[in-house]
Each structure stands twice: as C-alpha cells, then as structure tokens.
N, CA, C and O of each residue as an XYZ file, in Angstrom:
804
protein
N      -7.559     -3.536    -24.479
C      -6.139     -3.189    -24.391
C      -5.529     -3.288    -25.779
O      -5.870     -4.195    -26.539
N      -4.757     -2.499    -26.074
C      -4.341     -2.264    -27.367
C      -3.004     -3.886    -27.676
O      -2.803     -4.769    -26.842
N      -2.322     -3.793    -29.102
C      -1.478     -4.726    -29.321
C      -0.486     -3.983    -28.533
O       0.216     -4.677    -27.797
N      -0.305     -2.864    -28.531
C       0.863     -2.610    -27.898
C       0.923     -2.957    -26.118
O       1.722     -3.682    -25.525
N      -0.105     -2.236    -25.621
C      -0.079     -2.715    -24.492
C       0.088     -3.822    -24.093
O       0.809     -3.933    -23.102
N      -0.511     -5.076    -24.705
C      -0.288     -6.125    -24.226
C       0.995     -6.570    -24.651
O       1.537     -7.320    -23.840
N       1.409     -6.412    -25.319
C       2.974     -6.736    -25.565
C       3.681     -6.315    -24.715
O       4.607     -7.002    -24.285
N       3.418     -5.043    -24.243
C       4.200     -4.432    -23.022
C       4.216     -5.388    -21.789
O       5.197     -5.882    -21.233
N       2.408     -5.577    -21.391
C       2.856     -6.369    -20.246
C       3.319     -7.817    -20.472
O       3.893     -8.393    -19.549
N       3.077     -8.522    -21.797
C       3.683     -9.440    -21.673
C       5.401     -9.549    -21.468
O       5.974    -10.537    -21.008
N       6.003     -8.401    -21.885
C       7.563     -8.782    -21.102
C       7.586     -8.960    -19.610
O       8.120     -9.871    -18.977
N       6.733     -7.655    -19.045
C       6.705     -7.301    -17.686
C       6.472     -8.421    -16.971
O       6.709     -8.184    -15.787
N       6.034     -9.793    -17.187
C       5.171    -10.927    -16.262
C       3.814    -11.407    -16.967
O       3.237    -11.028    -17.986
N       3.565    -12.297    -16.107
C       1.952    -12.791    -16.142
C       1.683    -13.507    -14.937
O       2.635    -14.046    -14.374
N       0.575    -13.597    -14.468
C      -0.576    -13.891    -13.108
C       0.736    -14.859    -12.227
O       1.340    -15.927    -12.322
N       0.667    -13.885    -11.529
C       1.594    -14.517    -10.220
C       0.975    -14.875     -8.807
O      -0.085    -14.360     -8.453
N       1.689    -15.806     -7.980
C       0.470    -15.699     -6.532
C       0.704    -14.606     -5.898
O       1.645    -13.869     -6.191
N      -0.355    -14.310     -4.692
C      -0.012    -13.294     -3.995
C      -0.555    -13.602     -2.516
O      -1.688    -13.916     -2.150
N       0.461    -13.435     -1.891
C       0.414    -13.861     -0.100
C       0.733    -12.505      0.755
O       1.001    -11.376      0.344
N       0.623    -12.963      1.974
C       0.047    -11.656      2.945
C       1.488    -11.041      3.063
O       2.395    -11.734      3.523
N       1.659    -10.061      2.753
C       2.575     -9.232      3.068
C       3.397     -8.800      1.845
O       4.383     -8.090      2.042
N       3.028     -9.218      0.441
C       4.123     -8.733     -0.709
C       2.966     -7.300     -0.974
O       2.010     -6.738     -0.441
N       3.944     -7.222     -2.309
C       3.235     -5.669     -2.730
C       2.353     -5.947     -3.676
O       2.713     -6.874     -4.401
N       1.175     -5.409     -3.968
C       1.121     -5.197     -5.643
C       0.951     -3.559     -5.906
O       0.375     -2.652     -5.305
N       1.850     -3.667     -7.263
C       2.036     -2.165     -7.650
C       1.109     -2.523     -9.217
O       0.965     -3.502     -9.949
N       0.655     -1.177     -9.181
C      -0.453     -0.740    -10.524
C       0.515     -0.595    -11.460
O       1.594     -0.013    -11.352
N      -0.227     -1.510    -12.942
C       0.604     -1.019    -13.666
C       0.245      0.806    -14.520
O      -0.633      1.660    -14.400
N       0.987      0.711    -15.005
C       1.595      2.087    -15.462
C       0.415      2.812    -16.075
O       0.088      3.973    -15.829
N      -0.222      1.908    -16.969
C      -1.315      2.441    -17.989
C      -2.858      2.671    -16.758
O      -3.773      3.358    -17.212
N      -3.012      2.180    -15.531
C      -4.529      2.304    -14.872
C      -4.357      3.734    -14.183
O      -3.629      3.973    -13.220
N      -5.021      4.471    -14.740
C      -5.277      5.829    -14.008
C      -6.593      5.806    -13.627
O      -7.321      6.582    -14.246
N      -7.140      5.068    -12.703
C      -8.534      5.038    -12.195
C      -8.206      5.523    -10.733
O      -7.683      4.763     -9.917
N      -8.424      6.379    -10.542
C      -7.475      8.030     -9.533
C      -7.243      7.089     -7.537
O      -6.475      7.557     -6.696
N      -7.945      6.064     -7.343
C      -7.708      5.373     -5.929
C      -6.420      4.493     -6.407
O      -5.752      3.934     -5.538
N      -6.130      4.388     -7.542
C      -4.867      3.515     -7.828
C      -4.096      3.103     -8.657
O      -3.555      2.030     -8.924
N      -4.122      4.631     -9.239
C      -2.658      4.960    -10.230
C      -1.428      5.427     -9.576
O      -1.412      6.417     -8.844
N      -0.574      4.832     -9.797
C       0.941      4.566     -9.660
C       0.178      4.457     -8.256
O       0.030      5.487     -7.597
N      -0.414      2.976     -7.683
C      -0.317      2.662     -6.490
C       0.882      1.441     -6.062
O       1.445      0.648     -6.817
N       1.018      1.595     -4.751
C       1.599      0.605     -4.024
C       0.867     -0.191     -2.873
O       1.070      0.201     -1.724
N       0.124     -1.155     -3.054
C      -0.767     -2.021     -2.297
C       0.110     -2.714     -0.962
O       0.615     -3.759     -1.375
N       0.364     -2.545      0.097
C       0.671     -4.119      0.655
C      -0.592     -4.460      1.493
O      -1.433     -3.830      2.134
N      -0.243     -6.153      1.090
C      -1.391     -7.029      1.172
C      -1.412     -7.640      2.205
O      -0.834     -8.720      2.332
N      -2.166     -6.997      3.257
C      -3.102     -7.970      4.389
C      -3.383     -9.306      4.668
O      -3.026    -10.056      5.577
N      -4.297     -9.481      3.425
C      -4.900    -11.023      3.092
C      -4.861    -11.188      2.281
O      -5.209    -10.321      1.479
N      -4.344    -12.601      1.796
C      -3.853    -12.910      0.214
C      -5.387    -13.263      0.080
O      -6.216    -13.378      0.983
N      -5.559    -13.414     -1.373
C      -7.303    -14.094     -2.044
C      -7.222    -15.602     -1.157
O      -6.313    -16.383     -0.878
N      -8.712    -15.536     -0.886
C      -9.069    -16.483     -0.536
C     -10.493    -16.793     -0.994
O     -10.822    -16.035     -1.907
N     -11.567    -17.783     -0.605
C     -12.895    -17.709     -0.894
C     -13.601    -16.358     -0.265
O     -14.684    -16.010     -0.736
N     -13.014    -15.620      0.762
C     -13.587    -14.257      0.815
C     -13.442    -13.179      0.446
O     -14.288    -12.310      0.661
N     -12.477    -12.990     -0.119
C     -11.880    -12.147     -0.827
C     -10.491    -11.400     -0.598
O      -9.871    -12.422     -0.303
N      -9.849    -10.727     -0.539
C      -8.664     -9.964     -0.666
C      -8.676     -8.654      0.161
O      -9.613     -7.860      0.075
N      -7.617     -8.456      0.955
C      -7.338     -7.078      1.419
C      -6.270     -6.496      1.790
O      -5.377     -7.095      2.390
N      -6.214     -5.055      1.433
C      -4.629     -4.696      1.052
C      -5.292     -2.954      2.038
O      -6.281     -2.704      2.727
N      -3.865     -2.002      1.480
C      -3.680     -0.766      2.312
C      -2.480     -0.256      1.321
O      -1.288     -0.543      1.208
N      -3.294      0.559      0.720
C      -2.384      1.538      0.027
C      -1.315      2.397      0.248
O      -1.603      3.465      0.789
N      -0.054      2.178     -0.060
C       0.650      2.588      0.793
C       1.519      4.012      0.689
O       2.331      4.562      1.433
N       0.905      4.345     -0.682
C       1.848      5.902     -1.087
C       0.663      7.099     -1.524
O       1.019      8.066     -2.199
N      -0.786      6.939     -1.072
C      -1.145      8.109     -1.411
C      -1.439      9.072     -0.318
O      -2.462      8.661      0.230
N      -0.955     10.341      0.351
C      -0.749     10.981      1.291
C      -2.073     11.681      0.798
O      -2.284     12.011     -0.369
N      -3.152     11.902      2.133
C      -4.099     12.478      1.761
C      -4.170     14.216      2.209
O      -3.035     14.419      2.639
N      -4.698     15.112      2.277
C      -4.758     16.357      2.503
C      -4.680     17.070      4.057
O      -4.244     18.186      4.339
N      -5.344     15.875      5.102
C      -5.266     16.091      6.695
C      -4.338     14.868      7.274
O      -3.933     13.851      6.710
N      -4.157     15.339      8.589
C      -3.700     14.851      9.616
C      -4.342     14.069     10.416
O      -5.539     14.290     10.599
N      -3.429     12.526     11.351
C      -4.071     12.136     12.115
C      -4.532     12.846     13.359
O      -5.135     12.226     14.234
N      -4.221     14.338     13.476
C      -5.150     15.076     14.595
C      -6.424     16.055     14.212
O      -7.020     16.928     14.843
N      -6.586     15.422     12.678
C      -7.698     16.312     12.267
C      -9.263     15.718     12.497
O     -10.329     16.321     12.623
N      -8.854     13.886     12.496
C      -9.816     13.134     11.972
C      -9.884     12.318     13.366
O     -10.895     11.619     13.313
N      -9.116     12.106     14.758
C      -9.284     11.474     15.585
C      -9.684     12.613     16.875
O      -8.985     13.579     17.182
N     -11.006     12.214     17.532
C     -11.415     12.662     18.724
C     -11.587     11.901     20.179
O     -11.839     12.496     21.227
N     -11.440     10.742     20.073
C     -11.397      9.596     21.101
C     -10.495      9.937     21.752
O     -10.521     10.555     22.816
N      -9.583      9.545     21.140
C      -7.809      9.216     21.126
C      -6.974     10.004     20.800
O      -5.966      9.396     20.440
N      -6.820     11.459     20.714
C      -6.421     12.424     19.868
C      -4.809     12.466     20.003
O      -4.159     12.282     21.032
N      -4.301     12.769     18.632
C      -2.896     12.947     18.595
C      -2.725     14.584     19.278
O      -3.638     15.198     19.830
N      -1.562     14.995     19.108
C      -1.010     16.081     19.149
C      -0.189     16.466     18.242
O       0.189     17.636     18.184
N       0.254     15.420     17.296
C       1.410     15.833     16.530
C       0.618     15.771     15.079
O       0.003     14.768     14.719
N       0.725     17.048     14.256
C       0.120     16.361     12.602
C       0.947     15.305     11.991
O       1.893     15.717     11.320
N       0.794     14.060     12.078
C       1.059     13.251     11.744
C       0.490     13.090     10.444
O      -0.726     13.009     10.619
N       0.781     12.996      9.122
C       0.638     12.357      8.096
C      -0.507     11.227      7.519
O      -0.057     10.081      7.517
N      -1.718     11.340      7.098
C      -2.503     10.482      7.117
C      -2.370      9.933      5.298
O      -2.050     10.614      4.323
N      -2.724      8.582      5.367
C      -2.870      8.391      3.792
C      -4.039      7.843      3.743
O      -4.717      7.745      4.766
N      -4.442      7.421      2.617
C      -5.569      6.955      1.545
C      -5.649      5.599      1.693
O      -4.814      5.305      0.838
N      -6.121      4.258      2.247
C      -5.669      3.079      2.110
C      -6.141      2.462      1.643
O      -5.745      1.307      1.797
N      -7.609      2.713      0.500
C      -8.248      2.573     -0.403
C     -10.008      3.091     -0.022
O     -10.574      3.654      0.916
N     -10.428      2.475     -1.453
C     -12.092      2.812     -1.415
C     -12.804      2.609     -0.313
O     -13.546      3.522      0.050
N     -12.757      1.669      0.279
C     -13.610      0.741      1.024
C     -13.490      1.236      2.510
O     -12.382      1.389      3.026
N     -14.761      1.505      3.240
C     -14.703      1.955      4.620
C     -13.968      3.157      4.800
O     -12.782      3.076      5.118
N     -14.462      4.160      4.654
C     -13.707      5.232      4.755
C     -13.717      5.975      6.074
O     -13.163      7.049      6.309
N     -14.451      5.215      6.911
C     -14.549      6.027      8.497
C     -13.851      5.030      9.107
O     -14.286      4.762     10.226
N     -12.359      4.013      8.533
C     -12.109      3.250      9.723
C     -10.478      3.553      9.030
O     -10.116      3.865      7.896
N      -9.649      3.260     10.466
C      -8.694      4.303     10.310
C      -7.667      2.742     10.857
O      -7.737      2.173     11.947
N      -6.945      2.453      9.890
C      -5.800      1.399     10.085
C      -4.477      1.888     10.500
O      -4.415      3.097     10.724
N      -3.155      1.032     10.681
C      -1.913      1.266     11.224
C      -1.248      0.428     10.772
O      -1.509     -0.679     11.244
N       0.017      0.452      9.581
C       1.011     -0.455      9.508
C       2.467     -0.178     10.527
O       2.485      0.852     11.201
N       3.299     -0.854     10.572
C       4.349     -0.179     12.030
C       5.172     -1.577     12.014
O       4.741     -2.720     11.859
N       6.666     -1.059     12.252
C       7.575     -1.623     12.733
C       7.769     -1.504     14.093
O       8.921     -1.402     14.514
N       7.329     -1.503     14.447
C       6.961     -1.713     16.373
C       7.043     -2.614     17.182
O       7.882     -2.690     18.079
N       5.912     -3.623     16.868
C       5.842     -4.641     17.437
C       5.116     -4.660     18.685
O       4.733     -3.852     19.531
N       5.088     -5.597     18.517
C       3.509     -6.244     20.485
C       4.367     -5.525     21.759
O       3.806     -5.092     22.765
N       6.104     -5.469     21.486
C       5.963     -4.899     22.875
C       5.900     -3.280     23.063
O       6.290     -2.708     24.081
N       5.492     -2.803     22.218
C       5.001     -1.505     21.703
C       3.785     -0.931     21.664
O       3.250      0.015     22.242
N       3.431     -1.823     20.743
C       1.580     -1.817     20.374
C       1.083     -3.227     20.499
O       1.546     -4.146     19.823
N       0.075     -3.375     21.429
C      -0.231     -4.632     21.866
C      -1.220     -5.188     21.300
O      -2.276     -4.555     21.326
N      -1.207     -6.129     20.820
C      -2.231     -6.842     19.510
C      -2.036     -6.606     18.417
O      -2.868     -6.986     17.594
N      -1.024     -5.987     18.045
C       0.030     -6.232     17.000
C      -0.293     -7.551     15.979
O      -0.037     -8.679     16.401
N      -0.839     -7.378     14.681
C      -0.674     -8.771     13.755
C       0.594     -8.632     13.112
O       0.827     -7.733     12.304
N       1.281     -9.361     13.398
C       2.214     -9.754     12.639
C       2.155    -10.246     10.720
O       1.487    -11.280     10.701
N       2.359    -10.079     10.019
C       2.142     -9.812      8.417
C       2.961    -10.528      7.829
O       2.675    -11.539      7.188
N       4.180    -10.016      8.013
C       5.696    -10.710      7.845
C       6.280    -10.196      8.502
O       5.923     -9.190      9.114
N       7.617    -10.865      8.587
C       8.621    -10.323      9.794
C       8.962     -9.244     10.054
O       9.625     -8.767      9.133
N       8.793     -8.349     11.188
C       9.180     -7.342     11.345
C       8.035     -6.582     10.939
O       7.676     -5.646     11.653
N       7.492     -6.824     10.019
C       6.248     -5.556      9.876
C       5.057     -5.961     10.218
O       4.757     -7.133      9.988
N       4.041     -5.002     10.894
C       2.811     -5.613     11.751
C       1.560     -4.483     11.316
O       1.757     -3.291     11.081
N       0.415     -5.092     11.283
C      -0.876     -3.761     11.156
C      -1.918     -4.037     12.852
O      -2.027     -5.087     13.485
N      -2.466     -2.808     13.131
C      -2.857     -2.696     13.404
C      -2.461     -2.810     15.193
O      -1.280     -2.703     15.523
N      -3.283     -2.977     16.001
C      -3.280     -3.143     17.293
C      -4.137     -2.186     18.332
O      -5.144     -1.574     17.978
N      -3.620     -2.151     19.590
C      -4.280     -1.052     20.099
C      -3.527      0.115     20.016
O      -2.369      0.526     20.092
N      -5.348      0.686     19.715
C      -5.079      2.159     19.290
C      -4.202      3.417     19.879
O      -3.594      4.406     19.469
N      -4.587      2.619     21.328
C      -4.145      4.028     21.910
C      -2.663      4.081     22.060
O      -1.965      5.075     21.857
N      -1.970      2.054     22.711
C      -0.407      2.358     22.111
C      -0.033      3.133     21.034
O       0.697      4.047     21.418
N      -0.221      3.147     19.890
C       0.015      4.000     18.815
C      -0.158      5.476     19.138
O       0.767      6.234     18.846
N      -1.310      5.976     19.740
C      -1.281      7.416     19.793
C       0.313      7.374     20.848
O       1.386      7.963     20.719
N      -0.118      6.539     21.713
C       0.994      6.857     22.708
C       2.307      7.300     22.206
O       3.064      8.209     22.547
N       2.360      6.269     21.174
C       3.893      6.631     20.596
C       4.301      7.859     19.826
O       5.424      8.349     19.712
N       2.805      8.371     19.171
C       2.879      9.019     18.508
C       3.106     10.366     19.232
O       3.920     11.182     18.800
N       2.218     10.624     20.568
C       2.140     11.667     20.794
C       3.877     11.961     22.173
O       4.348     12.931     22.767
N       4.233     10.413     22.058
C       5.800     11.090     22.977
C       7.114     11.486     22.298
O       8.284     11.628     22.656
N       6.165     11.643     20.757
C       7.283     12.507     20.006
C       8.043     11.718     19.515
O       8.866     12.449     18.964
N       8.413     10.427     19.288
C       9.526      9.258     18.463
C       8.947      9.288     17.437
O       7.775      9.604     17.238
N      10.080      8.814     16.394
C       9.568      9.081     14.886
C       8.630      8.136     14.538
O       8.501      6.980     14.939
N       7.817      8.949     13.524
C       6.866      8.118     12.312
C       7.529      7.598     11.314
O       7.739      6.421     11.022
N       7.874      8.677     10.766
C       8.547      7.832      9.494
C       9.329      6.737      9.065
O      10.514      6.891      9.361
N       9.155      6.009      8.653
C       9.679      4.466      8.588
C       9.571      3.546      9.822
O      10.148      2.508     10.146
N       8.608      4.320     10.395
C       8.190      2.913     11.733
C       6.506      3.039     12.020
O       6.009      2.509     13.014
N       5.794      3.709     11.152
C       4.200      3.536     11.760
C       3.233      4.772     10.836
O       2.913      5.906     11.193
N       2.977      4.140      9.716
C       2.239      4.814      8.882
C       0.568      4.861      9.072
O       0.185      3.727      9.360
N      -0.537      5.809      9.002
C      -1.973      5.269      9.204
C      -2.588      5.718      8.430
O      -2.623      6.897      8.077
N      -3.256      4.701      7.992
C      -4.576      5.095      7.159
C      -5.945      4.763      7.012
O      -6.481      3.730      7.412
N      -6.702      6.115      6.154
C      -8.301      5.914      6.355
C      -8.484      5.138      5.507
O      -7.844      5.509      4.524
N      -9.069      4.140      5.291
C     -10.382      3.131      4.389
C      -8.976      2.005      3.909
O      -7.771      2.245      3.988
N      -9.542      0.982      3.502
C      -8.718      0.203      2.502
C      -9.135     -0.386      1.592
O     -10.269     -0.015      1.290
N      -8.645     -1.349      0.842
C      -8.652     -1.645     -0.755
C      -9.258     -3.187      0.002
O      -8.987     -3.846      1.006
N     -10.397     -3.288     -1.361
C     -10.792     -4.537     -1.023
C     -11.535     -5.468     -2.027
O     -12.518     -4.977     -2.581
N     -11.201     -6.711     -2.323
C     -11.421     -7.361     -3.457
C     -12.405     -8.050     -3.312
O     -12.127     -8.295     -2.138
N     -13.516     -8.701     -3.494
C     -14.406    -10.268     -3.632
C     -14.111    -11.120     -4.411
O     -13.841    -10.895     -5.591
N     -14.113    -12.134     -3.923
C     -13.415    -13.644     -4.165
C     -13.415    -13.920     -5.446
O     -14.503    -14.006     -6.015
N     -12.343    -14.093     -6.088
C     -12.080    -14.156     -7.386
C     -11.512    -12.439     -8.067
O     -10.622    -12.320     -8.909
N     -11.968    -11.754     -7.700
C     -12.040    -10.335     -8.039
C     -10.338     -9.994     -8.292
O      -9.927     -9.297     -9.219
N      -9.753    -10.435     -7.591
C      -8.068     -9.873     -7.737
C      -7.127    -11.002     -8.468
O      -5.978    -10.756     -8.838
N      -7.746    -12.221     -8.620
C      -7.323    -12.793     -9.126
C      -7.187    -12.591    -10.927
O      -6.277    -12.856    -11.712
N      -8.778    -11.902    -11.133
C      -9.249    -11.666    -12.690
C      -8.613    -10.457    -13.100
O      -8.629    -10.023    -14.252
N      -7.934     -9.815    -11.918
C      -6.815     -8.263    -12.568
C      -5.973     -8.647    -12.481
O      -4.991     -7.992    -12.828
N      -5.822    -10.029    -11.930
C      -3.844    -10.409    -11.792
C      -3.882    -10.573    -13.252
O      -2.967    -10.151    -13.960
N      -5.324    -11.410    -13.908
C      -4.865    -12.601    -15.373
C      -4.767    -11.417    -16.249
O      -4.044    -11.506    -17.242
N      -5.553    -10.057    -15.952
C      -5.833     -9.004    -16.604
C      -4.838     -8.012    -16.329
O      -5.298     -6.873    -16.249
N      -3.442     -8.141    -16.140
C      -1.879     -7.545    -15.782
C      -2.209     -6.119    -14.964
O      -1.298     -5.322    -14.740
N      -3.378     -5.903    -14.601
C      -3.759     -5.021    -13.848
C      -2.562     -4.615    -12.706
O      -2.065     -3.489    -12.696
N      -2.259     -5.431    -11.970
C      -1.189     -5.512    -11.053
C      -0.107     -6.268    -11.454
O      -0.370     -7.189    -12.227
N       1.583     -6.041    -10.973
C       2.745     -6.474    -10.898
C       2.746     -7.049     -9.066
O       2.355     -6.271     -8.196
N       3.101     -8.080     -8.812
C       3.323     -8.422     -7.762
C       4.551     -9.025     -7.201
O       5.103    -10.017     -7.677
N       5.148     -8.033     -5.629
C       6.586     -8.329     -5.496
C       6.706     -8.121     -4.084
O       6.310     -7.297     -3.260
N       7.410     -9.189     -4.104
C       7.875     -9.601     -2.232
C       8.557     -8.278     -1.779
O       9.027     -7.416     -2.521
N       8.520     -8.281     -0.304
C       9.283     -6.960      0.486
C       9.360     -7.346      1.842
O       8.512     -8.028      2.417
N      10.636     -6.792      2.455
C      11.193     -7.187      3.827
C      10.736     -5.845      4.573
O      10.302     -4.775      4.146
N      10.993     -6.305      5.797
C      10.741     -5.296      6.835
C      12.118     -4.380      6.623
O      13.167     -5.009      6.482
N      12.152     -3.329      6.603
C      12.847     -1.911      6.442
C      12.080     -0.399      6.560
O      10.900     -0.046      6.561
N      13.352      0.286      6.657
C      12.620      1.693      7.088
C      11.828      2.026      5.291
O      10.604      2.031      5.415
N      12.129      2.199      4.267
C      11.673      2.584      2.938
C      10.281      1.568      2.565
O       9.601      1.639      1.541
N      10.117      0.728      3.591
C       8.588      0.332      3.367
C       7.325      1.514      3.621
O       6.207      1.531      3.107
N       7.848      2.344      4.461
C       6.881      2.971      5.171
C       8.026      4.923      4.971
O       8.111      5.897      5.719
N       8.388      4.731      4.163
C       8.986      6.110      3.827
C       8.845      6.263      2.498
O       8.939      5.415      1.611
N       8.503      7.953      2.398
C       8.496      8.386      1.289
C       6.941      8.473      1.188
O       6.168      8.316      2.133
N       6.508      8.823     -0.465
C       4.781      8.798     -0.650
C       5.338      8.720     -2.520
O       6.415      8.540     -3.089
N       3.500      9.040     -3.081
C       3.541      9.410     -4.089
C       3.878      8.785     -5.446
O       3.758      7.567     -5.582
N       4.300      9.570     -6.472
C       4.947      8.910     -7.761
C       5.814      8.250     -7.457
O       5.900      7.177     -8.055
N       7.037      8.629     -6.211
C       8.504      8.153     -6.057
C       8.321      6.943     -5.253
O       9.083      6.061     -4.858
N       7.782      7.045     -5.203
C       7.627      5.967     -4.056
C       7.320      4.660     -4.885
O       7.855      3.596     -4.574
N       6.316      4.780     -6.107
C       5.910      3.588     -7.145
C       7.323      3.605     -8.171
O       7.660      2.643     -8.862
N       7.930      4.692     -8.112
C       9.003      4.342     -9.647
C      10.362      3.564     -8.386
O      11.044      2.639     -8.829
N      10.510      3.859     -7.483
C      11.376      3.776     -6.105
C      11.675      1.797     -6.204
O      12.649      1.045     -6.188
N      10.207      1.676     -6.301
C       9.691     -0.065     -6.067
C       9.900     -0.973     -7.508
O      10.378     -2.106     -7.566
N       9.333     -0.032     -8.811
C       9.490     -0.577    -10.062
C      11.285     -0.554     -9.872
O      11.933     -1.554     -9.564
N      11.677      0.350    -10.045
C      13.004      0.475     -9.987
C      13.762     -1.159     -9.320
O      14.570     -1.782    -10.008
N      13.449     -1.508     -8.316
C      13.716     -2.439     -7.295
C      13.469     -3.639     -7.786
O      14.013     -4.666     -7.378
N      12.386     -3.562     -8.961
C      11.699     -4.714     -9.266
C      12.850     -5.372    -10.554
O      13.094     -6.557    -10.779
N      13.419     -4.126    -11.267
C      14.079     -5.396    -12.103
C      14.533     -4.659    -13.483
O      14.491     -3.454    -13.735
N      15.039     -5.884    -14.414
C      15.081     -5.345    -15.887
C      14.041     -5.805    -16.599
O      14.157     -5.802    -17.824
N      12.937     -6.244    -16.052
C      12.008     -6.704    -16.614
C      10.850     -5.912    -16.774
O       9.939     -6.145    -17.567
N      10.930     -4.900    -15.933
C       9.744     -3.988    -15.667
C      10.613     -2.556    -16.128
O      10.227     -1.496    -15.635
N      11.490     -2.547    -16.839
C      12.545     -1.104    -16.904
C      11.366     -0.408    -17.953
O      11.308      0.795    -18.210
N      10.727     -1.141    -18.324
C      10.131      0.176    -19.270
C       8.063      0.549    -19.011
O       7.161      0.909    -19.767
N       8.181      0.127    -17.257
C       7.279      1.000    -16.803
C       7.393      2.338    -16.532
O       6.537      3.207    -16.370
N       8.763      2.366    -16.505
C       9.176      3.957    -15.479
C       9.238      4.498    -16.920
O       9.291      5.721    -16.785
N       9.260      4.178    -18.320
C       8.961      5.555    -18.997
C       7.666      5.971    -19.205
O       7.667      7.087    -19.726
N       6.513      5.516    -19.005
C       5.207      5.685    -18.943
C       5.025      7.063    -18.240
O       5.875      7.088    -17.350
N       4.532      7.861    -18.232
C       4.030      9.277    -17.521
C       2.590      8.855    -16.579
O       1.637      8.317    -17.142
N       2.575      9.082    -15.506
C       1.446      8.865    -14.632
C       0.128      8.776    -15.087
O      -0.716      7.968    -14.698
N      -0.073     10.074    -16.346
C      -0.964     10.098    -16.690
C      -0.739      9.794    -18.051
O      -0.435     10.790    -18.706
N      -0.794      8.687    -18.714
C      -0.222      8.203    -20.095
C      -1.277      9.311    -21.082
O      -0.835      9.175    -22.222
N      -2.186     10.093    -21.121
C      -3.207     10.770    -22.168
C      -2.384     12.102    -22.280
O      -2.581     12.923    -23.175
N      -1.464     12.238    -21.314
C      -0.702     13.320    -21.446
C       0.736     13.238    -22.544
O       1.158     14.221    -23.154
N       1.238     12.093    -22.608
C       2.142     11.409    -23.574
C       2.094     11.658    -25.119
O       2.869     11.060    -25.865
C-alpha cells in the first residue's frame, strides 16, 4: 500500500470489532470484482470458526424464478450475489419475522435471515412487496478464523452499525455503498471521491 494510501485510511479508522448484524463496507481502493464498493452484513461475527456475512448490493443478472424449481416463484424477483462461497445455496435477509417466515433467525432487531423457504416464496408469490422487506441471495462471503480479523488490521474493511429499516434492503450497486459511506460520517468524506475503479483516475 502506498504512503498515500495509508494515510488515507489512517484518517478513515483502524481495526474495529465486528458483531452479528453491523456492516462492513470495502474500502474504496479493493477492486477484487466479489467486493468492490461492497456492502457486507454480518451473520456471524469472527469467532474460532470463522466469519460470515451476505453481500448486500450486488444485483446479479437472473431472477429468483430462474434459479428455483422446488419451490418456484412466479414473480422475477431480484436475485443478488452474497459472495464467493457456495454458490448453489440460496439465502434470505427480511423484515418479516417468525410470524411470517417461520424459523426466522433473528440478527438484530427487526431484521432476520433465513427461515422456511417456502413461507418466503409464499410471500413472494401473493404479490406484497420485496423491496425493503426480503432480499435473496446465491452463495455468501466467508472468512477462516483469524482471516477477517487480518483485513480489519489491513483497513481492508470500514465497519458500521445499522438498524432495522426499509434502506437496509433497498436500492443496489455503487449507490447503495456511497448511500452508507455517506451515513458513515466526516471521517470517511473522502472515500466518496475515489472512482470505483481507482486505475481509471
């Protein structure tokens, strides 16, 4: 990392904890293409097994009625990217709740992953909105023990708490990471001049 860079992130922070349900957002300079200008929320904070998160702004090319045959939607619902790891298993974050979707984990308040599947199609397919109440995605992001800790010391990630609301689960993309930096502060004001792809700069 250059002098400059590190000067950069040293305004931005240094190695913070990270518990189940905050964000971590990429910083500005990693264009390694599963998680530039990403937005992580985190599953399982590090532990001796490692770390797991679900990417939350990269919208992938199909639909959840392209890729499900069990359980099939009806509606093209929106599928995203939720990292490298396991790419044939298909997750659910959602403001719903157990009396909705039953087996519902609770994360932090108000926001929950996963449950049964088919509640979810259910909801999905009686036509009530997705957006800002039940996002899904293929594969997720996943660390080994110690592994996320050595990109926290390595400013790899910015890490920042978030409440249950509809703009957790709305929106995608670039806007969605400058949306969150934005949120984050005057401390981070000079990620958002970085260009996605800094080689283009």
């Amino acid at each position: 990392m250059s002098t400059f860079n590190k000067h950069f992130f040293a305004q931005a922070g240094g190695l913070q904890p990270v518990c189940d349900g905050n964000l971590l957002l990429s910083n500005p300079f990693l264009t390694e293409k599963w998680f530039c200008h990403s937005a992580i929320f985190m599953l399982h904070a590090p532990d001796e097994l490692g770390a797991m998160g679900l990417v939350l702004n990269k919208q992938i090319d199909c639909t959840l009625k392209d890729v499900e045959t069990i359980c099939p939607s009806t509606r093209e619902v929106p599928l995203y990217c939720g990292g490298p790891v396991a790419q044939d298993e298909l997750h659910f974050i959602h403001t719903l709740g157990p009396d909705i979707i039953d087996g519902a984990e609770e994360i932090i308040p108000g926001v929950f992953v996963d449950g049964r599947y088919s509640d979810a199609i259910d909801y999905v397919n009686q036509g009530f909105e997705t957006e800002g109440f039940i996002r899904f995605f293929v594969g997720y992001s996943g660390w080994e023990a110690g592994q996320l800790q050595q990109e926290l010391a390595n400013n790899t990630w910015a890490v920042t708490a978030v409440e249950a609301n509809p703009q957790l689960l709305t929106g995608h993309g670039d806007d969605y990471w400058h949306r969150i930096v934005r949120r984050m502060g005057y401390d981070y004001r000079t990620w958002r001049l970085v260009p996605q792809n800094p080689s283009n700069n």
